[in-house]
KEKE-3310 file (N, C-alpha, C; in steps of 0.2 Angstrom, whole numbers, plus 5000, padded with zeros to 4 digits):
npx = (5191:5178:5177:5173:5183:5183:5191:5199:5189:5187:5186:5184:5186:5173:5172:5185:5194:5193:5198:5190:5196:5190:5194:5193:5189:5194:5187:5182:5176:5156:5152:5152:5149:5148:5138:5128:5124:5116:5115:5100:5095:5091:5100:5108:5111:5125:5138:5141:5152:5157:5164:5159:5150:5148:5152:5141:5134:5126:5114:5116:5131:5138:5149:5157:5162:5172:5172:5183:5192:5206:5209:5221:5224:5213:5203:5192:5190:5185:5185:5182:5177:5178:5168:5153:5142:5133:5137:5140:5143:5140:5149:5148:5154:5151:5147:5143:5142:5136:5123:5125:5128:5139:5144:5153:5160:5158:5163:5166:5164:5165:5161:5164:5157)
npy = (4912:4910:4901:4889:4877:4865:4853:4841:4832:4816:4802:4802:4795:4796:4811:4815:4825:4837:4848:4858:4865:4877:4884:4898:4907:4920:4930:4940:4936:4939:4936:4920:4904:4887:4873:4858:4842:4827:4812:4806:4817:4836:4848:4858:4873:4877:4886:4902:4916:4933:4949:4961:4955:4947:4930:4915:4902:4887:4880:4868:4864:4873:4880:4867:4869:4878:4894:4901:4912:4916:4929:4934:4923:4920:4908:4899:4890:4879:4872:4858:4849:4839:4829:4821:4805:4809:4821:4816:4818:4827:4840:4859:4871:4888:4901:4921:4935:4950:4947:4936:4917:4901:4886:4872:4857:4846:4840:4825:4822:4808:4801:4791:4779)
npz = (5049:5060:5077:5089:5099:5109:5123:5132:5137:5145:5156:5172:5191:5202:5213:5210:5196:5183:5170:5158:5143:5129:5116:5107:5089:5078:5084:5097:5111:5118:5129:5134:5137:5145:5140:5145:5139:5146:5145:5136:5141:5142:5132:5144:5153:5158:5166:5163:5158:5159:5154:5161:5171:5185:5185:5180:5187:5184:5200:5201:5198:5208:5218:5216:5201:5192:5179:5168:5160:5149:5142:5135:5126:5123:5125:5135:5151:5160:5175:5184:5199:5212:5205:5202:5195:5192:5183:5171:5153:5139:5133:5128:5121:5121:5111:5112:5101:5096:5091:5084:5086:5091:5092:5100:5097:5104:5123:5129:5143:5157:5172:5182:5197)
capx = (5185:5176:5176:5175:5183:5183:5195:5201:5186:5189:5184:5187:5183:5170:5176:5190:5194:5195:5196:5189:5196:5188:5199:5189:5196:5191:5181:5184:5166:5156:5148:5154:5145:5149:5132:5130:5121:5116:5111:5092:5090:5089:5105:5108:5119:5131:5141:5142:5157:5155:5169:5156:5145:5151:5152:5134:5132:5119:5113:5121:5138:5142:5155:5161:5166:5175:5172:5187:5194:5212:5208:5226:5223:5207:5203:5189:5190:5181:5189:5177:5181:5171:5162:5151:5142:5127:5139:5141:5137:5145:5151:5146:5156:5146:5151:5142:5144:5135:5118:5129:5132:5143:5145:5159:5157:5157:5168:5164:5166:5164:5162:5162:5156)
capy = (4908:4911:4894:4887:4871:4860:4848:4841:4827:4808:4795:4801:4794:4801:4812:4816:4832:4838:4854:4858:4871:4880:4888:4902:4910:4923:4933:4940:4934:4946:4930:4912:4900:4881:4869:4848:4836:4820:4804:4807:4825:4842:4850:4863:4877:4874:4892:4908:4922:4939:4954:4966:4956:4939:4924:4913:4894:4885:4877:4859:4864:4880:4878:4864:4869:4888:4895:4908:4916:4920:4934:4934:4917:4917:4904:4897:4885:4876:4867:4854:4845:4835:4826:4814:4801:4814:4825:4813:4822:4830:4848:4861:4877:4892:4909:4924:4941:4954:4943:4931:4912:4896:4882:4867:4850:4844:4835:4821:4817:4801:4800:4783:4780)
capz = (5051:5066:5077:5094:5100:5117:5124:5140:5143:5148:5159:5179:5194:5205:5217:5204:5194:5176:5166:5152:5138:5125:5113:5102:5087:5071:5087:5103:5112:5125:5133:5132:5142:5145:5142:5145:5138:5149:5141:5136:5143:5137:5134:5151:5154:5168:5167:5161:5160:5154:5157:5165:5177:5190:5181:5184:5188:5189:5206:5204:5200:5212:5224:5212:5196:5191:5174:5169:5151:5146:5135:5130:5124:5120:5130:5141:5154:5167:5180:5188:5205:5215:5201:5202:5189:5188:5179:5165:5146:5133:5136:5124:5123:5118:5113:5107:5098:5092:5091:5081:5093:5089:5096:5097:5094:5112:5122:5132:5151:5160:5178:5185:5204)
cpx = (5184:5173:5174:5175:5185:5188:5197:5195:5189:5184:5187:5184:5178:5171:5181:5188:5196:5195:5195:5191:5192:5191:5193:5195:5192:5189:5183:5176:5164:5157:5152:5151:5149:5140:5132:5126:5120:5113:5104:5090:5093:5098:5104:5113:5120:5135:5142:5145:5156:5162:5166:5150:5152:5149:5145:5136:5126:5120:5118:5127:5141:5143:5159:5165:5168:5176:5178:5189:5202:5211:5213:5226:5220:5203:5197:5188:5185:5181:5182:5181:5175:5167:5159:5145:5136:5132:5144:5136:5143:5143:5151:5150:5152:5147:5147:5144:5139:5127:5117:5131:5135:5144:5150:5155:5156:5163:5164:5167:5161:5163:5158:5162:5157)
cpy = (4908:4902:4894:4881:4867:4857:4848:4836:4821:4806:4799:4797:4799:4805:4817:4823:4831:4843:4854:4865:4872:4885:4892:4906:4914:4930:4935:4941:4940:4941:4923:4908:4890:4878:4864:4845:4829:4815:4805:4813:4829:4844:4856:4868:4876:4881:4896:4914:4926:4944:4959:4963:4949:4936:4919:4906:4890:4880:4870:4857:4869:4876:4871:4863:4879:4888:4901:4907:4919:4923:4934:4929:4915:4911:4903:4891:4883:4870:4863:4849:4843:4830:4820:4812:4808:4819:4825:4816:4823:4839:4852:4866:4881:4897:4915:4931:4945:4949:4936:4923:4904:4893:4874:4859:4844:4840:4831:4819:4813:4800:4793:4783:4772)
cpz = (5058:5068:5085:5095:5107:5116:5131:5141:5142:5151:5167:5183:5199:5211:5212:5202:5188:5170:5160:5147:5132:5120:5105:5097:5080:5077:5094:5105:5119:5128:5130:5138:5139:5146:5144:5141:5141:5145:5139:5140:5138:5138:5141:5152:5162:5171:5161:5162:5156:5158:5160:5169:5181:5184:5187:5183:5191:5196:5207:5203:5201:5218:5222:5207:5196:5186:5174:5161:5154:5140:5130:5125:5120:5120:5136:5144:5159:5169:5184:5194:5207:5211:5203:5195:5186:5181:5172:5160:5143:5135:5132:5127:5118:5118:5109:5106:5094:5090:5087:5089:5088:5095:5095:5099:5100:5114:5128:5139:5153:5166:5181:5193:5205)
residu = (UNK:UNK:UNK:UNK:UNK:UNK:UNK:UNK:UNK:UNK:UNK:UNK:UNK:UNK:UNK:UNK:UNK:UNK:UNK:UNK:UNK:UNK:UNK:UNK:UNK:UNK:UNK:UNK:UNK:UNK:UNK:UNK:UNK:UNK:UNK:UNK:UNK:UNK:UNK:UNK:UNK:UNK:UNK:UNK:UNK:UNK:UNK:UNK:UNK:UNK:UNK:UNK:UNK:UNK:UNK:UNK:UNK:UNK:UNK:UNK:UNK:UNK:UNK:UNK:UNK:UNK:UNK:UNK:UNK:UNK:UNK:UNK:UNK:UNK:UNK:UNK:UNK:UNK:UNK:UNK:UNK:UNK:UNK:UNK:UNK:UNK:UNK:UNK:UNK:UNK:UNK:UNK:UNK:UNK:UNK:UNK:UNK:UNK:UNK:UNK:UNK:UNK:UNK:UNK:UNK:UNK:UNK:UNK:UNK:UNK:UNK:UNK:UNK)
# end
């Protein structure tokens, strides 16, 4: 069964740090991207890793967050520091393959200021 599932969100303070995993399984993915969801907006992608270019971020969390992959693992991560309240949502792992995508069920962080 081909799947992908998040973990790793809470409640931090702002300022504060919180990694996020994404444990994939059935699939080894080309692409896996991290999305958000904030309260009443669109969902947004936040980062994107691939094994043949650099890993993309959008504008408002570069130089704050760093998307990476344990292939052995099968594993994607993304370490967040710095955070602040803006970067309260749900976290959406996203993986695709072969023009096949899946998506996990989100995990939630909190960032309180």
């Amino acid at each position: 069964q081909v799947q992908v599932e998040e973990s790793g969100g809470g409640l931090v303070q702002a300022g504060g740090s919180l990694r996020l995993s994404c444990k994939a399984s059935g699939l080894i993915f080309n692409t896996m991207n991290w999305y958000r969801q904030a309260p009443g907006k669109q969902r947004e992608l936040v980062a994107s890793i691939r094994s043949d270019v650099p890993s993309m971020y959008a504008d408002f969390v570069k130089g704050r967050f760093t998307i990476s992959r344990d292939n052995a693992k099968n594993v994607m991560y993304l370490q967040m520091n710095s955070l602040q309240s803006e970067d309260t949502g749900i976290y959406y792992c996203n993986a695709r393959y072969d023009g096949y995508e899946y998506w996990g069920q989100g995990a939630r962080v909190t960032v309180s200021s």
